[in-house]
C-alpha positions as CSV (number, residue, x, y, z in Angstrom):
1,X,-55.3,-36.6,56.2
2,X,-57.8,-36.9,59.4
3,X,-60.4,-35.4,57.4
4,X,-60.2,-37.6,54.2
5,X,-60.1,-40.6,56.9
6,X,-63.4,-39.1,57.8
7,X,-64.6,-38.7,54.7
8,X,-64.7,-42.2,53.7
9,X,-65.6,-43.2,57.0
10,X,-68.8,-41.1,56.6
11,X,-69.1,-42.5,53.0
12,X,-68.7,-46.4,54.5
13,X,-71.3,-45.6,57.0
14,X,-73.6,-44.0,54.0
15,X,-73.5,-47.1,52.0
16,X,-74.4,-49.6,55.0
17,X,-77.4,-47.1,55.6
18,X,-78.4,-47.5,52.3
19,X,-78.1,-50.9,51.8
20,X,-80.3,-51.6,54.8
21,X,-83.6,-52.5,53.8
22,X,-85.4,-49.7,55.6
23,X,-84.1,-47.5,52.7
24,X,-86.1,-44.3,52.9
25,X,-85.6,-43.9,56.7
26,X,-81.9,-44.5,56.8
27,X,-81.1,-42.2,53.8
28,X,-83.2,-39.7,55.9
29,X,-80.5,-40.2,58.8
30,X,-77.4,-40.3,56.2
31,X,-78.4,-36.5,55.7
32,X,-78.8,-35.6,59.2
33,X,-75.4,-37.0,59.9
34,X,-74.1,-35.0,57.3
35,X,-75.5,-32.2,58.7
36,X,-74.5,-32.9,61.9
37,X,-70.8,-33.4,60.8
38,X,-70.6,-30.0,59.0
39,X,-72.1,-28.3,62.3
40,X,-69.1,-29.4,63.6
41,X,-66.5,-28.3,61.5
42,X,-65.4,-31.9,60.7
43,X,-66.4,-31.5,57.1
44,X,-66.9,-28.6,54.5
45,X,-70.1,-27.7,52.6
46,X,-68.0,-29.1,49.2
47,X,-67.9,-32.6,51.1
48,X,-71.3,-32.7,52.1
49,X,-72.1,-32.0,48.7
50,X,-70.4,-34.4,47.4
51,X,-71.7,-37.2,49.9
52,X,-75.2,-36.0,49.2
53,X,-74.5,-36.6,45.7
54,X,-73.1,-40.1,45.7
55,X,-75.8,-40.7,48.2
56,X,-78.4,-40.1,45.6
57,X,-76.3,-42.1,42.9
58,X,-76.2,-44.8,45.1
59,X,-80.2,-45.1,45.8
60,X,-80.8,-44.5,42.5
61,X,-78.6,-47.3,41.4
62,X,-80.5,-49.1,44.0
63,X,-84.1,-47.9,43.2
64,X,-82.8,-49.3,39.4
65,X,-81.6,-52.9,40.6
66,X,-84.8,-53.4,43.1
67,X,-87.5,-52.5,40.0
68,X,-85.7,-54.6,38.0
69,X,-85.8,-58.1,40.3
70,X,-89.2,-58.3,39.4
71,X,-89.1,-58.1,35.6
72,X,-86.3,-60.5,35.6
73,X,-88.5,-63.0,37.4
74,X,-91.0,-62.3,34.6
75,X,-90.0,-62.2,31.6
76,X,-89.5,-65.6,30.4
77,X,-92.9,-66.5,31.5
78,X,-95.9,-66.2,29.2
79,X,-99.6,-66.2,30.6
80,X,-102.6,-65.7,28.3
81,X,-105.7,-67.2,27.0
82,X,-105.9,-70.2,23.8
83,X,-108.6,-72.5,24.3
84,X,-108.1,-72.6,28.7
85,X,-106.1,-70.2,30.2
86,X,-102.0,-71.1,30.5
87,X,-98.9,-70.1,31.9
88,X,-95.7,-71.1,30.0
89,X,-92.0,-70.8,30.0
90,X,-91.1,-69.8,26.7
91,X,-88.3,-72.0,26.2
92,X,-91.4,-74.6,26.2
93,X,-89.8,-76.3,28.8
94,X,-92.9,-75.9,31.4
95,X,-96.3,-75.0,30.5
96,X,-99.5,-75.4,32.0
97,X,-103.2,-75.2,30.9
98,X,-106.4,-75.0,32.7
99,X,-109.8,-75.7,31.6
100,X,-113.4,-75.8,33.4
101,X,-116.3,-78.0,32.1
102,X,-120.0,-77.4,32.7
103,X,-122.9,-78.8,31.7
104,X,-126.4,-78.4,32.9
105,X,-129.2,-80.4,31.5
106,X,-132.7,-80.4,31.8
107,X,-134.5,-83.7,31.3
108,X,-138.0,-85.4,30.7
109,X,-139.0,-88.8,31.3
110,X,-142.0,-90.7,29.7
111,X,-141.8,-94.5,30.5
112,X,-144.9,-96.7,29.7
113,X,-146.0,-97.8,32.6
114,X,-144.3,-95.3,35.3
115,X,-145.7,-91.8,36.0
116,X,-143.7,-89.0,34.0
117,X,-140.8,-87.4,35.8
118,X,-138.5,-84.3,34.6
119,X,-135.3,-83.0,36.6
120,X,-132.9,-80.4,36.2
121,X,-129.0,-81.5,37.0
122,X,-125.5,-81.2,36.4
123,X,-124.4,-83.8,33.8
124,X,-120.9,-82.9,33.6
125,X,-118.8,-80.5,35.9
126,X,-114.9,-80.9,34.7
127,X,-111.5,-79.5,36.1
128,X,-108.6,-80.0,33.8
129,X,-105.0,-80.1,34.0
130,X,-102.5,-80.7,31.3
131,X,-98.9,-79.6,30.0
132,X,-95.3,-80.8,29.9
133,X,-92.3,-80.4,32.3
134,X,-88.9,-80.3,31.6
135,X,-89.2,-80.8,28.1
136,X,-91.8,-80.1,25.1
137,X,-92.3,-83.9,24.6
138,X,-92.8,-85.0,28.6
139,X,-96.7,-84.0,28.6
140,X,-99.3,-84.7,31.7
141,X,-102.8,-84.5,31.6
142,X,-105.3,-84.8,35.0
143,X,-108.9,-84.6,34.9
144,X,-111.3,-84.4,37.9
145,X,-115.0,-85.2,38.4
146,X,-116.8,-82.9,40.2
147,X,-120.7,-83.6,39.2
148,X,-122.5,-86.0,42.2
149,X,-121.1,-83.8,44.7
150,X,-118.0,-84.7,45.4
151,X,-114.3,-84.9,43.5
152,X,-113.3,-88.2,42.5
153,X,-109.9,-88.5,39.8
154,X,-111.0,-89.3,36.3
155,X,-107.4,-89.0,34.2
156,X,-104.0,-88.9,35.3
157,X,-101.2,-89.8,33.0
158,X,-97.6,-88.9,31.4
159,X,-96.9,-89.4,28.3
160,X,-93.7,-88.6,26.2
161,X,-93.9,-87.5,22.5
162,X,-90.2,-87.2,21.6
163,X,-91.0,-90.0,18.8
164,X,-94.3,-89.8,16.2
165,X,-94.2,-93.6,15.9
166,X,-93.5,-94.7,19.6
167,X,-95.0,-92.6,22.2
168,X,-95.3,-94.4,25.9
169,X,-98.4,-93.0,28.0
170,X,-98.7,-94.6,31.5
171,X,-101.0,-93.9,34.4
172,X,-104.9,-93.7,34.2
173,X,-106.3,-92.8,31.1
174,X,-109.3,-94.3,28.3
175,X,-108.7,-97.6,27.6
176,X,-108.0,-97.2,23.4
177,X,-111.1,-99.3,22.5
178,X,-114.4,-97.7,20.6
179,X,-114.4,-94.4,19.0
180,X,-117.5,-93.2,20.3
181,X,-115.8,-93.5,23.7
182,X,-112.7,-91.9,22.8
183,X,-114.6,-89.3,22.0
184,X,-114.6,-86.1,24.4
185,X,-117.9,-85.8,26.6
186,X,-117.9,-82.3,25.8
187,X,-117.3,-82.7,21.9
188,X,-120.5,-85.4,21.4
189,X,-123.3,-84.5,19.0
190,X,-125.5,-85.5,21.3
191,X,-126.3,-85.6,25.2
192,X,-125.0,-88.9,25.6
193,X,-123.2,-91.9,23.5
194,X,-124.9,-94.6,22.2
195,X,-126.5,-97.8,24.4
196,X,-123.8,-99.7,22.1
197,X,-121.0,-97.8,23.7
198,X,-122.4,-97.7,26.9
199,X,-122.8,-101.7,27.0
200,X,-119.7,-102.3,25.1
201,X,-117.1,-99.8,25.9
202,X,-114.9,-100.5,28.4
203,X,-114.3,-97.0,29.8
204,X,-110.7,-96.2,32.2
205,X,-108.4,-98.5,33.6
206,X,-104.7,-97.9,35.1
207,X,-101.9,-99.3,32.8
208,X,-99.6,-98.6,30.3
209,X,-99.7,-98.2,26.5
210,X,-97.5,-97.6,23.2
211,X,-98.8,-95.7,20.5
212,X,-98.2,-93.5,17.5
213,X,-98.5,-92.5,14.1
214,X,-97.1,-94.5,10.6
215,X,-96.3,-94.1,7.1
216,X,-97.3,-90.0,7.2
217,X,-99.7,-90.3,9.8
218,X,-102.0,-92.2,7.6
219,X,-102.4,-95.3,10.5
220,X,-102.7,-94.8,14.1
221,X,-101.9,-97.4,17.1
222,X,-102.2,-98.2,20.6
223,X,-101.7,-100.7,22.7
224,X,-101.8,-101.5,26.1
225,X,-102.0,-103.9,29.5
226,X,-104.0,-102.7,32.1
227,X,-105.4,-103.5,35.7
228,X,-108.9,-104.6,34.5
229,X,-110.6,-103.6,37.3
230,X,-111.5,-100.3,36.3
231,X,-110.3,-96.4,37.2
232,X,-108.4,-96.0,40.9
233,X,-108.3,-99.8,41.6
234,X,-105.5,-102.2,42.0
235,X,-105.4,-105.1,40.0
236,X,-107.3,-108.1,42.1
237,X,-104.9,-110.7,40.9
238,X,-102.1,-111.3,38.6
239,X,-104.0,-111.8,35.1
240,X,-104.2,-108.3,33.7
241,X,-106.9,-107.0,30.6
242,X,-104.8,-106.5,26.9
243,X,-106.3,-103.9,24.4
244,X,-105.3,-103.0,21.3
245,X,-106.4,-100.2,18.4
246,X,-105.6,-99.3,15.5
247,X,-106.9,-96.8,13.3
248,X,-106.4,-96.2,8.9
249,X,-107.1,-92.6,8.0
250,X,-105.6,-91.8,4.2
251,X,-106.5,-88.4,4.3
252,X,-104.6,-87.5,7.5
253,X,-105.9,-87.4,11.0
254,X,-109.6,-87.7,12.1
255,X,-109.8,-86.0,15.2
256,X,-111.8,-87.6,18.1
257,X,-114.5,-85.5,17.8
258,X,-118.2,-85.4,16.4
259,X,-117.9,-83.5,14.2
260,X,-114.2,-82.4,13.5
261,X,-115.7,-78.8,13.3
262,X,-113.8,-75.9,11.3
263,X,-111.7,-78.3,9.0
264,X,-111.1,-77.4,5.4
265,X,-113.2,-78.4,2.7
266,X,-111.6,-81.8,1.7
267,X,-112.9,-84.8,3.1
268,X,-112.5,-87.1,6.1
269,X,-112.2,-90.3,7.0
270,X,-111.4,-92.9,9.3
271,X,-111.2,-96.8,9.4
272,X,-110.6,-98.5,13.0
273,X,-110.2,-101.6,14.7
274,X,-109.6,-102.7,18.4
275,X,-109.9,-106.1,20.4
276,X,-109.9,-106.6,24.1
277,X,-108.9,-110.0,26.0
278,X,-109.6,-110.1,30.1
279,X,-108.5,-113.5,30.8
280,X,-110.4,-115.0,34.6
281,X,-112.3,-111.8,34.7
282,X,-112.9,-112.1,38.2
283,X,-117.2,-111.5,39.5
284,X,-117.7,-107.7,40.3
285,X,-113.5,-107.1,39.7
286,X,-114.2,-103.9,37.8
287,X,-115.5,-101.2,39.1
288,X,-115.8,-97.6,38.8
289,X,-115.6,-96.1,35.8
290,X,-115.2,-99.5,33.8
291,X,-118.0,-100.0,31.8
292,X,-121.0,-103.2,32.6
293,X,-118.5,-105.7,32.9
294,X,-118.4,-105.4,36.8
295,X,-122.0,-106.2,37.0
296,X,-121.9,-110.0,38.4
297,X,-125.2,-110.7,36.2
298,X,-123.2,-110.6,33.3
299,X,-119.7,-111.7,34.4
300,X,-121.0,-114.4,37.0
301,X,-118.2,-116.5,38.2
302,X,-114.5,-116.2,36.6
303,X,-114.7,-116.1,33.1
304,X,-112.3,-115.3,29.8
305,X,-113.6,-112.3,27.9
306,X,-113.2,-111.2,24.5
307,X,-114.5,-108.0,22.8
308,X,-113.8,-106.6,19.5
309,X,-114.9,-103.5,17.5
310,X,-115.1,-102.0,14.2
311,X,-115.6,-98.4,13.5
312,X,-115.6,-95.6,10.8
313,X,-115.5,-92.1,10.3
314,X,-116.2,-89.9,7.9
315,X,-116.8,-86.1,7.1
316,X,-117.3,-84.1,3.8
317,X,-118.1,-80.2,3.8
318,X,-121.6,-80.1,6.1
319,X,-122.4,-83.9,6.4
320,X,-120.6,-86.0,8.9
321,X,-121.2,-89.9,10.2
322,X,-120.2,-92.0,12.3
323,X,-120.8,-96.5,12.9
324,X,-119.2,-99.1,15.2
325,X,-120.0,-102.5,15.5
326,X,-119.3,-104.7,18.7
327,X,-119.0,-107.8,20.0
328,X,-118.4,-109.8,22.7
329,X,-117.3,-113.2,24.0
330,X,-117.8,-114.4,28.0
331,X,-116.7,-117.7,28.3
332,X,-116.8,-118.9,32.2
333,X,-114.0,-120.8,33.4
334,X,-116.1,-122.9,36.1
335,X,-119.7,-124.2,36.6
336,X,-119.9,-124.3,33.4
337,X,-122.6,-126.8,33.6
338,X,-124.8,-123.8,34.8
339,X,-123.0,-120.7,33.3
340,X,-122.3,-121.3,29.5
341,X,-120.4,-119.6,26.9
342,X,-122.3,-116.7,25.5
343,X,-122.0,-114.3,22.4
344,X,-123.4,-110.4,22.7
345,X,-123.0,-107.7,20.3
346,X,-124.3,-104.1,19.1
347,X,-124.2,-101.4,17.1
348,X,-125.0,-97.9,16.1
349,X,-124.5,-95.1,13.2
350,X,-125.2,-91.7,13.8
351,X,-124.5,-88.4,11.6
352,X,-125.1,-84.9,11.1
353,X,-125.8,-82.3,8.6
354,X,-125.0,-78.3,9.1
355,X,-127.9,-76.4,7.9
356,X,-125.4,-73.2,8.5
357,X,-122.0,-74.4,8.3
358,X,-120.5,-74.7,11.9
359,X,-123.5,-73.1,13.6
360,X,-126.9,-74.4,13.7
361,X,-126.9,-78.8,12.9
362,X,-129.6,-81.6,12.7
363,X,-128.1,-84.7,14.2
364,X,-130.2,-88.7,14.6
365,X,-128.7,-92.0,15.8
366,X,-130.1,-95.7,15.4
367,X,-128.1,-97.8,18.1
368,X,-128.9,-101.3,18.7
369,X,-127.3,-103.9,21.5
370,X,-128.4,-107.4,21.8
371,X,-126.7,-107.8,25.5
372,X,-126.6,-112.4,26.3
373,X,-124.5,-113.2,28.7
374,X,-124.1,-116.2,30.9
375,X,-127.2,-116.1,33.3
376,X,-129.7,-115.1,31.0
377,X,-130.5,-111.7,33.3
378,X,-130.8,-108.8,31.3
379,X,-130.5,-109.8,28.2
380,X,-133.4,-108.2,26.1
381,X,-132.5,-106.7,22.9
382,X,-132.8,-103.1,23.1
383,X,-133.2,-100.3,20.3
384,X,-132.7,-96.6,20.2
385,X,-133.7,-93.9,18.1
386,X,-132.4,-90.3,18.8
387,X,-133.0,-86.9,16.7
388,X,-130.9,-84.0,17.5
389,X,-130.8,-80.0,17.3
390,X,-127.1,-78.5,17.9
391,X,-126.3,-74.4,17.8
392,X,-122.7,-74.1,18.4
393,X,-122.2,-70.3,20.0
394,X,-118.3,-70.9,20.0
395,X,-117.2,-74.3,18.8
396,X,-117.6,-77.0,20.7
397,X,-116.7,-74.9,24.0
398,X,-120.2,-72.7,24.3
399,X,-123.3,-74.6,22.6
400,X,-126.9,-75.9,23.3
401,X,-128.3,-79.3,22.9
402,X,-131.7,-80.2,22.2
403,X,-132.3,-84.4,22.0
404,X,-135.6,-86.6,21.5
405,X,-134.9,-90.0,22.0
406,X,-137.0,-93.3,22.0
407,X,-136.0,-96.7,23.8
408,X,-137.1,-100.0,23.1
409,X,-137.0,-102.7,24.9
410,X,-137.8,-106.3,24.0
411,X,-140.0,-108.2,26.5
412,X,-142.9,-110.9,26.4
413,X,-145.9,-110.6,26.7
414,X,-145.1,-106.8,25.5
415,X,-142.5,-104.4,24.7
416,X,-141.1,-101.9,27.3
417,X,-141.3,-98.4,25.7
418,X,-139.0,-94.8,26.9
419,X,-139.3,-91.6,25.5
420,X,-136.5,-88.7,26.8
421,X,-136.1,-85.1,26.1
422,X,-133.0,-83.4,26.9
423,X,-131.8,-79.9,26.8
424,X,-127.9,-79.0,27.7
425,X,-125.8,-76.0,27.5
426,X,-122.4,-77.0,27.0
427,X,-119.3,-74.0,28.6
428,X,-115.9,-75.2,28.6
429,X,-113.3,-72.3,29.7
């Protein structure tokens, strides 16, 4: 009786020794108590054996449980590589993507008048963030600027998918205005957009928008209420900018991208419209990231402003082109005496032709803006012609650009003449 006692009083003690988390060392002792014990008479060789035995069971078991902790914690969790590297649950309830965006340009500058200049910069330099938590429909998306030297927020929204027709986005985002804007900066056929987006478009605000897709995904909407004043500012008052989109595309969806590259053979096209109200637009109230409005040569003193746009899209086999047509409306709300009503508006079509089908492209662009505005500052027509070379290494994600464009500028007693050459590699991971 004293010796089973014993027995599975030594057995107790072996089990606390190699539960401990020093392991190897404590097992070492286990068998040097044994030892010990059977020096002593207390227990036989045939009990030693057998506590040397369930000893070994019992690290095993334990060796077992402790390589398996860490393939537990792994094994619903995918990481891998699809255009930007991710890590997903795969239930879909989290996921995660990455990407990185360079671009390094070389430029030229010819201006009559001016000596000739040429540069070398960083255009665009991206970080990227987007997924969805909790479920497959709650998606976020952040994008950072890092070009200029320092990190400043570009995007930063949620939006839920759960319905096709009615999807809520809210946070910082594009405003759902021109195509060309809409448009990636790493998917553009060129450099840089148009002077008719540039003057018109009206860029990132903070707000909130509904949007979605009818009747088969054949018409596209969004609208939205916004701050006005541009990306990361607070509204400066309580009158807010309203925008509105929407899109006809009868042959299913035209990506926002020029071109939609690697789509079947059938073709493509798009038919949108947006408007824009910014009632008592407030002098230099938009800001960063927001487009020319902010300039208080054009908006002056408080004013009501309207824009509107009309764009199409289409794409069959290697040809591709693009148009939009703008206009806009400031209409000053005081000294009007001084400041009057004024009517601005531009356009451009551009387009593209593969000479090997999603490698190697020729690319031009006519643009024209005709920019009045209430104080008669800077409000020369302007014109510009742009010719294009394009060699796509992987898609949109590795390729070079090589643009020639001229600028025109009217002025009396003579015209104001630009010529730019600019070469770009394009890498986003």
């Amino acid at each position: 009786m004293r010796k089973r006692i014993l027995f599975a009083m030594v057995s107790m003690i072996m089990g606390f020794l190699l539960i401990n988390p020093m392991n190897a060392a404590r097992a070492d002792s286990s068998t040097k108590l044994i030892e010990l014990l059977v020096k002593k008479g207390i227990l036989t060789k045939e009990e030693a054996e057998a506590l040397n035995k369930e000893a070994m069971e019992e690290e095993k078991q334990q060796q077992a449980e402790s390589d398996k902790q860490p393939a537990e914690l792994t094994k619903n969790i995918e990481v891998g590589y699809k255009d930007g590297a991710y890590i997903k649950t795969t239930d879909d309830r989290f996921s995660l993507k990455m990407n990185l965006g360079i671009e390094p340009e070389f430029i030229y500058q010819a201006e009559e008048g001016a000596d000739d200049s040429s540069t070398f910069k960083i255009r665009r330099a991206r970080l990227i963030f987007g997924g969805n938590a909790f479920y497959p429909w709650l998606k976020y998306y952040t994008q950072l600027t890092l070009e200029g030297g320092s990190v400043s927020l570009r995007d930063a929204y949620l939006e839920a998918t759960y319905l096709d027709y009615l999807q809520p986005r809210a946070g910082q985002f594009k405003v759902p205005f021109d195509r060309e804007f809409l448009t990636g900066s790493f998917v553009l056929p060129f450099v840089e957009r148009s002077i008719a987006s540039s003057q018109f478009s009206l860029q990132r605000d903070i707000g909130l928008q509904l949007g979605g897709d009818l009747l088969g995904k054949q018409v596209a909407y969004a609208a939205g209420m916004f701050n006005g004043s541009g990306a990361n500012q607070s509204n400066v008052n309580n009158e807010y900018m309203y925008v509105g989109r929407i899109v006809w595309q009868p042959f299913g969806p035209y990506p926002y991208a020029q071109p939609p590259l690697g789509n079947d053979k059938s073709p493509l096209f798009a038919l949108g419209v947006a408007g824009a109200y910014m009632p008592q637009l407030a002098p230099g109230e938009r800001k960063t990231l927001a487009g020319v409005l902010g300039n208080t040569n054009i908006v002056p003193v408080p004013s009501d402003v309207y824009e509107y746009t009309f764009d199409l899209a289409f794409k069959y086999q290697r040809f591709w082109m693009e148009a939009g047509y703008y206009f806009r409306n400031i209409d000053p709300r005081s000294q009007t005496n001084i400041y009057p009503s004024t009517n601005a508006w531009g356009m451009y079509v551009h387009g593209g032709y593969f000479l090997i089908p999603d490698k190697f492209e020729l690319t031009a662009r006519y643009s024209y803006i005709d920019p009045d505005n209430p104080t008669g500052i800077g409000t020369n027509p302007e014109y510009e012609l742009t010719f294009g070379l394009n060699y796509y290494i992987y898609g949109n994600r590795i390729k070079a650009q090589l643009n020639y464009s001229y600028f025109k500028t009217e002025d009396d007693p003579e015209d104001q003449t630009e010529y730019l050459i600019q070469a770009a590699m394009v890498f986003l991971f």
